[in-house]
N, C-alpha and C positions, 0 to 999 in steps of 0.2 A: 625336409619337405615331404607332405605324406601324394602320393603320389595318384592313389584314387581320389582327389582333389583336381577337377580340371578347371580350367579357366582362357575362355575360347572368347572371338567372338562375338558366342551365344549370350556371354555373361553380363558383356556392357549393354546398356539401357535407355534411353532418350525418354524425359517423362516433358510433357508438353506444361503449359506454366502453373495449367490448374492440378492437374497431378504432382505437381511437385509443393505446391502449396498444401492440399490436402495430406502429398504422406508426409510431408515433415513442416507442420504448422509451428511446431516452437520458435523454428529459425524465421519468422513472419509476426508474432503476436505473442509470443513468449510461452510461459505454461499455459494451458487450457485449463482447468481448475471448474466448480462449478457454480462459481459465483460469490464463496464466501471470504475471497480474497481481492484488494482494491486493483492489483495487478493481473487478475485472473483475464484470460483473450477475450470472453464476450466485454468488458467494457475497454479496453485494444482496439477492438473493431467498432464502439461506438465510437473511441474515439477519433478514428480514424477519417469517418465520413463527416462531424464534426469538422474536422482541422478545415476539411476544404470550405466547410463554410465559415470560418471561420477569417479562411485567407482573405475570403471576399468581401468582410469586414472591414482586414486591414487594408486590404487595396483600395478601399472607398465606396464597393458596393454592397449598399443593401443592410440594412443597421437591424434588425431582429432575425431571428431562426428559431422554428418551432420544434418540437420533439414527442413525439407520444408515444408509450410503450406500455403494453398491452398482452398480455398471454406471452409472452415472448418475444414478440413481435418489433419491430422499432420504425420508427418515419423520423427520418430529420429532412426537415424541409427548411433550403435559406431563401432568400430573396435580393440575389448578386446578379451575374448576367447571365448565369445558366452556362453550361455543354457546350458549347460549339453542335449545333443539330448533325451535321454530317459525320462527328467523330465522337456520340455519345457511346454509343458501344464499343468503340473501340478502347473508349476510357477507361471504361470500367471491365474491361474481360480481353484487354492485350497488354502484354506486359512492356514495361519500356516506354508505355504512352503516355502523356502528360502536359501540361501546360508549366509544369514549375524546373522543367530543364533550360529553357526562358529567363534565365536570372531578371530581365528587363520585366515580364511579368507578374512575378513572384520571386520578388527579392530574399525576405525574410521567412519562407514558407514552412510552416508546423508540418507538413503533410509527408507521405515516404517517399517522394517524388516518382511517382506513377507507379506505387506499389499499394497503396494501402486499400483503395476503393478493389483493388482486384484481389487481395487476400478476403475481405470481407465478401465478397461476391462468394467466390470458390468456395469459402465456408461457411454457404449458407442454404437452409433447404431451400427458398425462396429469396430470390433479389428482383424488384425491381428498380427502375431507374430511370425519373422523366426529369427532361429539361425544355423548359419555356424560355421563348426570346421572341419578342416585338410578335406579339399576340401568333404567334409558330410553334408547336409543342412536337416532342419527339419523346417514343414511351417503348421501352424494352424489357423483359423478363428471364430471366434464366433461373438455374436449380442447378444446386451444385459447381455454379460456373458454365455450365451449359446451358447455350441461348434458348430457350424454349418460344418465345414471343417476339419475332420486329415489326411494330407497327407502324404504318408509315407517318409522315410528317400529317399535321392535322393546325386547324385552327382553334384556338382557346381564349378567353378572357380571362387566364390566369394572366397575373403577373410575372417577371422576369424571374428566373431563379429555377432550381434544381432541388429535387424530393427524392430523396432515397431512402426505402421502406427493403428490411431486412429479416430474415428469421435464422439465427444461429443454428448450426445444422448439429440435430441430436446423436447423430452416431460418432460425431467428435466430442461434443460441449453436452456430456449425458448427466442428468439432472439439474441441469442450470438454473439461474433464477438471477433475475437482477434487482440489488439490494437498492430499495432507497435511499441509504445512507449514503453510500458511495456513490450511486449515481449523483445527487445531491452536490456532495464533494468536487466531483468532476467539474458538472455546472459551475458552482463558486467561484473553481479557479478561472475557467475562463472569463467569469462578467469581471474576476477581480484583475486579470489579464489585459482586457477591452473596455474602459471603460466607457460607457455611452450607449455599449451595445445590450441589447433586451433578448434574453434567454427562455422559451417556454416552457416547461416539460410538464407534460399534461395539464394544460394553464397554471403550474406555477413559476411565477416570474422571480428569474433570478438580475439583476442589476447591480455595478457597483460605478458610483459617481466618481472614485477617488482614490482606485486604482489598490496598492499594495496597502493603504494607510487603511482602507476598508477592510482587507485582511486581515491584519493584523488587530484591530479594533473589534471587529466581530469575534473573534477568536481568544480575543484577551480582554476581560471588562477592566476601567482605568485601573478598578481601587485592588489589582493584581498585577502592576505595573506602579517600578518604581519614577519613572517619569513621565511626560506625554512623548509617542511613539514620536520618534525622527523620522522624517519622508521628505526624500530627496530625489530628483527628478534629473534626467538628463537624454542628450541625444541616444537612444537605445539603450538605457540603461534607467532601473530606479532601484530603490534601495527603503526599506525602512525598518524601523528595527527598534528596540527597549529594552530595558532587563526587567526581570521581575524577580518571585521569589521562591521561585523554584529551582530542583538541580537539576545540571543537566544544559547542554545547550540545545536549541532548536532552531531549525531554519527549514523555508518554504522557499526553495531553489525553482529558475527556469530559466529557458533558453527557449526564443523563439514561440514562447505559449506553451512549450511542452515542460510539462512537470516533472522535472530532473532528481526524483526521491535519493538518486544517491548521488546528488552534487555531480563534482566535475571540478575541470580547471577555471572555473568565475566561481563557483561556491568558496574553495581553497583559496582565490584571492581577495575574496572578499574576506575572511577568515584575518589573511595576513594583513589587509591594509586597516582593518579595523585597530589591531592592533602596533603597529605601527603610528599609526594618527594619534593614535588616544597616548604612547608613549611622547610621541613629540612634542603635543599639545601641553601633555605636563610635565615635561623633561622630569621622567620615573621611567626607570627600567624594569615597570612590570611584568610578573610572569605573566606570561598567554592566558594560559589557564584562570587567573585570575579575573583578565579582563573579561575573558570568554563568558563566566560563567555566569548561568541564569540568562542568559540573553536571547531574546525570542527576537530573531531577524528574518525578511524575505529579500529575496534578491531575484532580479529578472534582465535578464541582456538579450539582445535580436542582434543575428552576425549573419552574416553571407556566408554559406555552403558548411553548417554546422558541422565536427563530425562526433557524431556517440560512439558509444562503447560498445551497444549492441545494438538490433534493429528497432524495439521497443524504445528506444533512446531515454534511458536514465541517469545516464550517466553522459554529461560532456566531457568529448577524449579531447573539442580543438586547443592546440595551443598559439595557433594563431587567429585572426579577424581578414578572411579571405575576404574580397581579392585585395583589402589594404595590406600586408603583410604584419601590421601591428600585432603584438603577442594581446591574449586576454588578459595576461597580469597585469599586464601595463596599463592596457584600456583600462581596468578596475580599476587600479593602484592609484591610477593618476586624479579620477574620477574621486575618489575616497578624499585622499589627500586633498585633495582643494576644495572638495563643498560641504565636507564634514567639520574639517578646519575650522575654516569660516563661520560652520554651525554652531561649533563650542564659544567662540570668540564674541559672538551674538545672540545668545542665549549661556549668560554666566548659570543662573541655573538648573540648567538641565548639565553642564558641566559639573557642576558639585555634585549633583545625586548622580554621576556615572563615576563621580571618584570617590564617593562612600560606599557604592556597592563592592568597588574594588577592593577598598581595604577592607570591607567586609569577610570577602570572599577570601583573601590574603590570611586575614585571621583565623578564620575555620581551618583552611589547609593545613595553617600552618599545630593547630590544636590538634589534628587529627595525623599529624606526621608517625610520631610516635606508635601509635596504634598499628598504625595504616601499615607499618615496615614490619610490625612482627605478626600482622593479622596474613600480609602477605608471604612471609614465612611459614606458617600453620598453612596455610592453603598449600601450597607447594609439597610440604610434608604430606599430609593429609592425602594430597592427588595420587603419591604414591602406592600409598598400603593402604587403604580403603578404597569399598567399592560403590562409594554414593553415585559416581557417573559413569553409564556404560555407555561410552562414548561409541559414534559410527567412525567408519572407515574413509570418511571423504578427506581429503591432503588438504591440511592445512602448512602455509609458513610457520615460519619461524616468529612472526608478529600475531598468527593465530589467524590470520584472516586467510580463507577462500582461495587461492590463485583464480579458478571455476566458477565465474562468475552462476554461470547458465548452471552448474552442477552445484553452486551454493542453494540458488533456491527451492531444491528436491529436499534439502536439509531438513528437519525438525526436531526438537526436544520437547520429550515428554517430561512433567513434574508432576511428579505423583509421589504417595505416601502408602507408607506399610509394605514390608516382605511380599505378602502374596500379591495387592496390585502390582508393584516394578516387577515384578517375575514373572508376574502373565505378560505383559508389554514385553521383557525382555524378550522373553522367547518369543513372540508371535511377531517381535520386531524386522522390519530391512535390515540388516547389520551395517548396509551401504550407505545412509542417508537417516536414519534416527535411531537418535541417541534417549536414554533414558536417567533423568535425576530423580534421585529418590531421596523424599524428605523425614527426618526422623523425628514422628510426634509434630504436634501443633506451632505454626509459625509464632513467630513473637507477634502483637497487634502491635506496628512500628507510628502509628498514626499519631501524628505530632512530636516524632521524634528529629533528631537532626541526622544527617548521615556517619555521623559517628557511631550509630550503632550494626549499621551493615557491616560496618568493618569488626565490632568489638562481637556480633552473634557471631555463633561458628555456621548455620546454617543457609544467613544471608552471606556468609565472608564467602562460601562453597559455590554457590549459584550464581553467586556474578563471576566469579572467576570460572565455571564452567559454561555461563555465557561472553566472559572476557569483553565487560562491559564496563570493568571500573573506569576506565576513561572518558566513555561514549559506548555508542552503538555502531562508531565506523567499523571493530573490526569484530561486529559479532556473529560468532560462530553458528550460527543457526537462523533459516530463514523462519522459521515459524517456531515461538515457544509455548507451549500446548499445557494448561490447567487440568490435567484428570485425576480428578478429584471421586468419590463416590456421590450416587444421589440420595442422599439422608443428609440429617441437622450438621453433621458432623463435618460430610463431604463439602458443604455448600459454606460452612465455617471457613474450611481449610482454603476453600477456593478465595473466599472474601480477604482473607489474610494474606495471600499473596499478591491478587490486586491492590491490596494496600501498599505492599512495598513495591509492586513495580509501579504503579501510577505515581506514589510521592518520591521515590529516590530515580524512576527512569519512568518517565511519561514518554520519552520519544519512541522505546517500544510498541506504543499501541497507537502514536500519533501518525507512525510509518508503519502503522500494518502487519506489527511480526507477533503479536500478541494475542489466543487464540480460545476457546475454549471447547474441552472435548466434550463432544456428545455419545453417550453408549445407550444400547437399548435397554429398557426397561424389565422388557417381556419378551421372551421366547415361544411361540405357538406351534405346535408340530403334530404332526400323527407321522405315518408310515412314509407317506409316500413325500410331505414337504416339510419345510420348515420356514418359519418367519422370524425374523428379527424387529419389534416394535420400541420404536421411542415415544411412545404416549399410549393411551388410553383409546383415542378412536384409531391408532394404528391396529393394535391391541383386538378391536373389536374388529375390524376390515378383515385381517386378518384370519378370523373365527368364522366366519362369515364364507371364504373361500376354500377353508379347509371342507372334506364330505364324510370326515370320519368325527368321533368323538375327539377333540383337540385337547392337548397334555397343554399346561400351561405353566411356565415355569415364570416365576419374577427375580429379578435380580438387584438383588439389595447394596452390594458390592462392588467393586471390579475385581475383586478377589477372585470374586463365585463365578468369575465368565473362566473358561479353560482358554488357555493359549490357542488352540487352533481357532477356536470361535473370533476369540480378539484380532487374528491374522487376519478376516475379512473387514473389521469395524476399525483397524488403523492402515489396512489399506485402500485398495481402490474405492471403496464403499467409506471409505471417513467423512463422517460429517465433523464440520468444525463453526463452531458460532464465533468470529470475530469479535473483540472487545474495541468497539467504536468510540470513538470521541468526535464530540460534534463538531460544529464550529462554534456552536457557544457554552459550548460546555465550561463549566468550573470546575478542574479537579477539587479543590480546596472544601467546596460546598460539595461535592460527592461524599470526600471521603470523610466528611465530618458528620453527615446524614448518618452513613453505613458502620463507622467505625469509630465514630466519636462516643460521647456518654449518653447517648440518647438509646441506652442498650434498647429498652422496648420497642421502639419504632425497627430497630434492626430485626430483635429475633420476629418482626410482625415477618417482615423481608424475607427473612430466610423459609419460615414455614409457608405462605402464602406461593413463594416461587419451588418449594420443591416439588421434583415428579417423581413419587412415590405414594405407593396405595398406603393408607392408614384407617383400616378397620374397614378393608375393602371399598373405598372411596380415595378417588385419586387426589389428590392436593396441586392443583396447577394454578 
């Protein structure tokens, strides 16, 4: 014990609620991030002020909720029974305070139970927060969680309901931006969540009449579906689901309205009762695996006093349905088993096309056995004495996955190509938290191949096993897997080539968010006293513009040509990353046939038209 070390005291600390939410917001909203991830805290804190109006939906008040956002800014306004006038500010900026401690009020409640409105406040440069009730309005302000404005009670001809207008606070959420894609997304789930209820955001209406079967339909056109989707309805429970013809399983997991991206104990039992039914139903002792696969399912339960895994709730830990004590297996299992049953029995076929996908899928495995056992030997070998992966230091099991939930997602893998790019990453890397693959020479174009060839390349057999995804993406090692590629014909090749194999052999990658693409700057601008780092051409010129000397201008053709310490700032706090989205109507199939099929000239139009690079001093964007 070193002994000039005291600890008096002076040393303990009492931080009141909004100081303890400000200095340690992850344990509130998870990473902070700056928008280009679906999990990122600024859409946390939408969705947070969201749930509440959301509840008041479910409880029966008030069927639309409007949204606008704006420079940053956000207003969600619902039309339920508003605040309680006497206890609006206490709502939103005391902790502990709440109306869904009430189980009799808010049974089923999405919300953090009287945390969530108060983590958004605190982390924001501006909150305000009015509630209307029986033509009586009550309007409050604070900054930082600090009241700055109580106005007193007042008369309005607004109607009932509660407006809460936001601005994410910059010295936490620095350079944010909220993507429409993913907001988009957010919305979906909810109208697919609710249906009946009308969603605005900046007058675009989101609605779904039909609940989980809208989802899924939106998301999957028929003629990529091997049957018409199953949808099955119950007291707090639905279910609907298809195969198609892709690899890979997929599922749109909830509890409570909240979007469970990495399942729980109902995803898992849904899992098993699925299989289970479809055995009994054909008295076949099929593998899992087989039944599983290709199978594009949602699943959504509402239980009494939920509990997740972490505050963000993505995860359901209950294993039972408080306050009945019924486990969720069961409530599944039992649900499954009898109105699925039934389903197969009453529809002979849609029965047939789920037992020819199976033998289908029986076949392939079983063709690719062979392979698959010595493909997985060469990997193992290969892990040892080559150094294609500079793995980080974060503790993985013995299964490859995380223990560290919250320290998996600081994770990243880079995939890049060439000696000199993986050795500028190397070195300029976290050693704690990203890891780098490095690809040798051009990927295979896998497009329209079957996944026998992942296994039969050495290059794809390397990168799934170093993202430990040959089974799925449950236990994959890395929250973000990051394309840097160089910006030339070449780079934006390589990149395309890998999107091909993870969209056609693992789409759940990019359907959950972990699929990425790095942005590096262009142009370097500098004299004596600064320096700039530009990713485009009017950055480029902005840049030249704020310089007072004669500016040196360097461009960067490579990732080679950036030195490790430069790259230390552009892969870390400063990384930009472009997310690779999928819509909800997207077609991979029709994607990857555009970009990667024989329609070579429409691709290389693609390629040169998107790359950012000067060519005869004229930028190409």
């Amino acid at each position: 014990m070193n002994p000039a070390v005291n600890y008096s005291e002076d040393d303990i600390k009492s931080l009141d609620w909004r100081e303890h939410i400000r200095m340690r917001p992850g344990m509130y909203i998870g990473k902070l991030g700056d928008g280009s991830s679906a999990d990122d805290g600024i859409y946390v804190l939408l969705k947070e002020v969201i749930d509440n109006a959301i509840d008041e939906y479910v409880m029966g008040f008030g069927r639309q909720i409007e949204i606008q956002i704006s420079d940053g800014e956000v207003m969600v306004r619902d039309f339920g029974r508003g605040i309680p006038l006497g206890k609006v500010i206490e709502c939103v900026s005391r902790i502990n305070t709440g109306g869904k401690y009430d189980s009799k009020a808010f049974k089923k409640s999405v919300g953090l139970n009287g945390v969530g409105t108060k983590a958004v406040n605190a982390l924001s440069d501006f909150f305000k927060v009015q509630s209307c009730r029986d033509g009586q309005a009550k309007v409050a302000t604070f900054s930082k969680g600090l009241l700055t404005d109580d106005y007193p009670e007042a008369q309005t001809d607004e109607p009932n309901g509660t407006a809460i207008v936001f601005k994410p606070d910059h010295e936490i959420f620095k350079k944010f931006r909220f993507r429409t894609e993913f907001l988009e997304n957010q919305l979906w789930n909810y109208a697919y969540l609710n249906p009946g209820l009308k969603i605005f955001l900046n007058g675009q209406l989101f609605y779904s009449k039909n609940g989980l079967l809208d989802l899924l339909s939106d998301k999957n056109p028929p003629e990529t579906l091997r049957y018409p989707i199953v949808h099955l309805k119950g007291h707090d429970i639905e279910i609907a689901f298809s195969h198609g013809n892709q690899y890979g399983e997929q599922y749109h997991s909830f509890v409570n309205g909240q979007n469970t991206t990495q399942g729980g104990t109902h995803l898992t039992a849904f899992k098993e009762s699925v299989v289970q039914t479809v055995r009994s139903h054909f008295n076949k002792n099929f593998d899992p695996k087989d039944i599983r696969a290709s199978i594009i399912a949602a699943v959504s339960i509402r239980v009494e006093e939920p509990i997740f895994e972490s505050q963000t709730k993505t995860k359901l830990g209950s294993t039972e349905i408080a306050p009945q004590g019924a486990s969720v297996r069961s409530f599944v299992h039992d649900f499954i088993k009898e109105k699925l049953d039934n389903f197969l029995h009453k529809n002979p076929a849609t029965a047939e096309a789920i037992l020819k996908r199976i033998l289908q899928s029986e076949r392939e495995r079983t063709e690719i056995a062979g392979i698959k056992k010595l493909a997985n030997q060469r990997a193992k070998k290969a892990n040892l004495h080559n150094k294609k992966l500079r793995d980080c230091k974060v503790h993985f099991n013995q299964q490859g996955k995380n223990t560290d939930q919250e320290l998996l997602k600081a994770t990243t893998l880079f995939i890049t190509e060439g000696d000199s790019a993986s050795g500028s990453i190397t070195k300029a890397r976290n050693v704690q938290t990203q890891a780098v693959f490095s690809l040798r020479g051009k990927p295979l174009n896998c497009y329209g191949l079957t996944k026998k060839v992942v296994y039969e390349n050495e290059e794809f057999n390397l990168l799934q096993h170093a993202l430990n995804i040959e089974d799925g993406i449950e236990f994959l090692r890395y929250n973000q897997v990051v394309v840097a590629t160089d910006a030339d014909v070449d780079g934006m090749h390589i990149r395309l080539l890998l999107l091909t194999f993870f969209l056609q052999f693992f789409p759940e990658l990019a359907r959950n968010g972990h699929l990425y693409i790095l942005e590096t700057p262009l142009f370097r601008v500098r004299d004596k006293q600064k320096t700039f780092y530009c990713y485009s051409e009017s950055e480029k010129q902005e840049a030249i513009t704020r310089l007072k000397g004669k500016p040196e201008i360097t461009r960067f053709k490579g990732l080679g040509e950036i030195s490790p310490d430069e790259f230390g700032d552009f892969i870390g706090e400063n990384i930009r990353l472009e997310p690779v989205i999928l819509q909800k109507d997207t077609d991979i199939e029709e994607v990857l046939a555009y970009y990667m099929g024989k329609n070579t000239p429409d691709r290389q139009e693609f390629i040169i038209e998107n790359l950012k690079v000067e060519k005869d001093d004229v930028l190409l964007n």
